[in-house]
N, C-alpha and C positions, 0 to 999 in steps of 0.2 A: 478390748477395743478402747480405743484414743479418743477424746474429740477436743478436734481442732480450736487453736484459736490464734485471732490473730491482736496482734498489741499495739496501740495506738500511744503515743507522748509517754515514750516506753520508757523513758530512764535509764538508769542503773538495773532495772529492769525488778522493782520491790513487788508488785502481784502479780507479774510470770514468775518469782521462784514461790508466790503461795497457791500458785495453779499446777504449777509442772516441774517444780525444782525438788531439793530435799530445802522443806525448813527444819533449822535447829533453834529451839529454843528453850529458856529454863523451864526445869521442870514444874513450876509451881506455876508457869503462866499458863498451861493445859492442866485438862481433865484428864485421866489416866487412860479412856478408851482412843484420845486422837495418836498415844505415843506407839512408834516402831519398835524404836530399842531407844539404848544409851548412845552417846555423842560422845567424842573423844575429849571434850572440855568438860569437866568435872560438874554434875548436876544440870548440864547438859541434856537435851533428849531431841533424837529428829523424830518428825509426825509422819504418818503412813500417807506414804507419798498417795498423788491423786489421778483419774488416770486424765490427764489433759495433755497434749503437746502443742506447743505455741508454732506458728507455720509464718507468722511477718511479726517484726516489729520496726519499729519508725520513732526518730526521734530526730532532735536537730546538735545534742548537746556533746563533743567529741569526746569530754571525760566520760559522759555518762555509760557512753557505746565502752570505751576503755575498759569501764569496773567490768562491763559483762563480760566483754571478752575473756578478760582475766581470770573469769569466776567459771567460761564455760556455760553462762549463759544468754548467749548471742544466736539467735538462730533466723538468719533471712534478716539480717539489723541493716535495714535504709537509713543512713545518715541523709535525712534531707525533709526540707519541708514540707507538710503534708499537700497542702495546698500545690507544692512544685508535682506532687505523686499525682494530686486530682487532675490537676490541667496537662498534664501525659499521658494521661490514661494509664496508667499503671494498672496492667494484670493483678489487682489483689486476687489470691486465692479464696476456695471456698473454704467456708471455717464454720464450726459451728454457735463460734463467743466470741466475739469483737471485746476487748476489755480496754482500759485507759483512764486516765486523769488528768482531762484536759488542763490548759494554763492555769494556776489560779490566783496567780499575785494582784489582779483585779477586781477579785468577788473579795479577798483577805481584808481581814479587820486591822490587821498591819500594814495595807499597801496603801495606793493610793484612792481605790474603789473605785477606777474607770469605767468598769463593769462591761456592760456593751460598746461603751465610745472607745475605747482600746481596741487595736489589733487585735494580742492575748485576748480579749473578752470574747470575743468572738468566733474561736478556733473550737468553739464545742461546734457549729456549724459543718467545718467540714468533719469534723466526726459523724455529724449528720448524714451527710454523704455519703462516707463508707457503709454507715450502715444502711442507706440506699443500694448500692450497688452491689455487697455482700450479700445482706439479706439472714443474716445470722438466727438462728432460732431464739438467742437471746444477747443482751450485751449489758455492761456494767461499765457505769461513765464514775467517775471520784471526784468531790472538788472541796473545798473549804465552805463551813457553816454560815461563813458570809453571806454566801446565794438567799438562805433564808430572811437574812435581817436590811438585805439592802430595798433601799425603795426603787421601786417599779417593777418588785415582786419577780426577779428575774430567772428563781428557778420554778415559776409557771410554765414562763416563756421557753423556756430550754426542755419543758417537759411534752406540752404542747408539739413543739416541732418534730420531738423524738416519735410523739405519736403518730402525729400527719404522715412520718415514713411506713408507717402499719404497724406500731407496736403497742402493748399495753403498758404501761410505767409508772412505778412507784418510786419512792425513795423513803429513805431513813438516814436519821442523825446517830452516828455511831460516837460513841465517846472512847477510844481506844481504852483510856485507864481503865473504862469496866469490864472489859474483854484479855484481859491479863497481856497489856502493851505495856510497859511500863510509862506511858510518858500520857499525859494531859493534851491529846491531839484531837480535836474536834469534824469527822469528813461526812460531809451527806454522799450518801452510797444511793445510784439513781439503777433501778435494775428494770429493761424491758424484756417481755416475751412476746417473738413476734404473732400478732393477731390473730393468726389460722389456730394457733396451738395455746393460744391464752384463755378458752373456751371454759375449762372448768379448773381453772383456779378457784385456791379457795381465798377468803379472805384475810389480808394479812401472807399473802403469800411469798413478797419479799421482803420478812422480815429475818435479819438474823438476830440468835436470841440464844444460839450455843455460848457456850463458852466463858461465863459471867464468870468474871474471878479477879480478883489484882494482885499484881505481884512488883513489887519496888523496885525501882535501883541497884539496890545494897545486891541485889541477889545474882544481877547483871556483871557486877563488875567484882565481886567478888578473888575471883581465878585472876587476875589483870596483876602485873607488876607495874609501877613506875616508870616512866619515861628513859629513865637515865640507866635502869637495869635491863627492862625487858626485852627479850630476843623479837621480839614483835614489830615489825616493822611501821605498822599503823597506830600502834601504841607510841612509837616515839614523835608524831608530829601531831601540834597541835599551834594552833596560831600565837602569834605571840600580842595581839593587840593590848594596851593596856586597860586596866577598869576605869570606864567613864562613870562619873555621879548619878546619871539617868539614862534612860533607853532601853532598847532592848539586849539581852544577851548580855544582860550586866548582872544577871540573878547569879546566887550562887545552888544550888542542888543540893538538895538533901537527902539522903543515902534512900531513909526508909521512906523517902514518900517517890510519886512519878516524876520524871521529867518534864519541864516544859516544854513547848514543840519546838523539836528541830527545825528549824529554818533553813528554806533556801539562799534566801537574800539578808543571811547575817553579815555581809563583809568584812567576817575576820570577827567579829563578836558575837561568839559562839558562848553559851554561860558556862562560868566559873565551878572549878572545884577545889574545894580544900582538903588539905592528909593533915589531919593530925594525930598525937602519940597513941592516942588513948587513955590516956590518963588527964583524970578530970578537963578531957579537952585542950591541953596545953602541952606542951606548946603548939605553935603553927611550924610543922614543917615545910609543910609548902601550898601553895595558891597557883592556881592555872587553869587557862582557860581547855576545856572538854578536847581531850584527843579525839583525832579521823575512829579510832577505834571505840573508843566509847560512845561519841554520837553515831556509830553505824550499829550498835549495842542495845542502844534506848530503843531506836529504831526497830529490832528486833532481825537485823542482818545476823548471817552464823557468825558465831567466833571467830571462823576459819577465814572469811570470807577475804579476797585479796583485795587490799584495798589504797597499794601501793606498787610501783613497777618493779620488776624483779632486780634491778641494780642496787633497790634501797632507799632511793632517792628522795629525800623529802619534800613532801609538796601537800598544800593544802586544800589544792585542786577538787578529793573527795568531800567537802564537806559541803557544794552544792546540790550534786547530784544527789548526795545521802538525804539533806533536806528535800529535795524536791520527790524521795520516793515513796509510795506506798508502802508500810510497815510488810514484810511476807507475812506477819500472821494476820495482820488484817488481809491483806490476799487471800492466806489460808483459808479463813470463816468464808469470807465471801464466797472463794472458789467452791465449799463444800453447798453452799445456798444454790450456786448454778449449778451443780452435778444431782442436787435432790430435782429440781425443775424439771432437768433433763430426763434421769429418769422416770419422774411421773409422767413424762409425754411418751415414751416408749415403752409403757404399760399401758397406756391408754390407746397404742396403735394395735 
């Protein structure tokens, strides 16, 4: 048996493939009991798929719908604003996990922190909604660690409300890098179950806490050739902005440590990487800013994953969407926290 879910500010769609896709990812970023088998990219492994099927997704971003499609993970994909969905009444189906990651470039410690006085700031509300009129046994909101440190204490307020629809909800500060993500990406994960069936939780109930492990870069990119050799179509584009003296996405990556977080609103200053000989470091062969493939890598997108149109064409289109997605294995962990939930309630019936 399936249970349904439906996807809200769905993306590229990064925790529908850790709910209902195959994820592939290195092997040293899992424990040996989440692996299926081997993955056609070398040290590679996909995880035993879970049994969820996604029934809507909704988003406003046209690349983002694009990678799904490409990838085959599109299913019921509303291009259009949620808000346009609410005030049509839009038949959302029943589902049993509303999932999403509302806007976050307002709560971000890199935006401008508009917070609630923004439009974006306030699109967790209609998620509100949804989960008013779904009524989901449980749902899983994402957003940046901001929420926590901004003043006026704003993920009370977003907690509060989720409540007032009938849920119980907690949240936690996930730090990717200790969950074998390779990249330094900070999300509070907000998880409710609705009221009727919140009874005998225990405490600490949504906490995730599988999975502690790190695993670097080096390990990621490893299999990867060159821009100028590789058959790889997402491997050859990468932006070409030059290195400014400050800001951000002017770092350069260091093999054996994580990445820093992908961003949606890099403009083309995505961080730097360097190839050199191996020998004592010298020379520099080359310097450039992170290919579509590499930041869809850090990410913990499959190798395979399409991330460019089948003509070839190059464009650097993917590297919002890629920012703006949920890692799948963070999907992944998360998804497996909502499927333990669900079935302690259908033991309990």
């Amino acid at each position: 048996m399936k249970h349904t879910v439906i996807s809200l500010f769905t993306g590229m769609g990064g925790m529908d493939v850790g709910f209902a896709e195959d994820v592939v990812v290195h092997k040293n970023s899992v424990k040996e009991d989440f692996i299926d088998c081997d993955a056609c990219t070398p040290n590679f492994v996909k995880l035993k798929r879970l049994p969820f099927e996604i029934v809507l997704q909704n988003d406003i971003l046209p690349a983002a719908k694009r990678i799904a499609e490409l990838n085959s993970w599109d299913h019921n994909y509303q291009l259009k604003d949620i808000n346009e969905l609410l005030k049509e009444e839009y038949p959302f189906p029943s589902a049993d996990v509303v999932i999403g990651g509302f806007p976050c470039q307002d709560f971000s410690h890199s935006g401008k922190r508009k917070g609630f006085e923004s439009n974006r700031g306030t699109l967790y509300q209609s998620y509100v909604e949804v989960i008013k009129r779904v009524k989901p046994l449980v749902f899983v909101a994402e957003n940046v660690n901001g929420l926590l440190t901004m003043q006026g204490n704003p993920i009370q307020t977003i907690i509060n409300d989720f409540s007032e629809a009938g849920y119980q909800v907690k949240y936690q500060l996930m730090k990717c890098e200790e969950f074998g993500i390779p990249q330094t990406r900070w999300r509070v994960i907000i998880i409710g179950v609705r009221s009727d069936k919140a009874s005998t939780l225990s405490e600490g109930w949504n906490i995730i806490d599988e999975n502690i492990i790190k695993c670097n870069i080096r390990n990621y990119f490893q299999h990867l050739q060159e821009p100028d050799i590789t058959n790889d179509p997402a491997q050859t584009v990468y932006s070409k902005a030059k290195r400014l003296e400050k800001g951000q996405g002017q770092r350069e990556i260091i093999l054996d440590e994580c990445a820093p977080t992908m961003r949606a609103e890099h403009h083309g200053n995505i961080e730097f990487r360097r190839i050199l000989n191996g020998k004592n470091n010298e020379p520099l062969l080359s310097e450039r800013r992170l290919t579509v493939r590499e930041s869809s890598l850090i990410q913990t997108f499959p190798p395979t994953c399409v991330l460019t149109e089948p003509d070839g064409k190059p464009t650097s289109k993917a590297y919002k969407p890629i920012g703006n997605a949920v890692p799948p294995l963070l999907g992944y962990l998360i998804a497996r926290k909502v499927l333990s939930i669900i079935n302690q309630n259908s033991q309990e019936v």
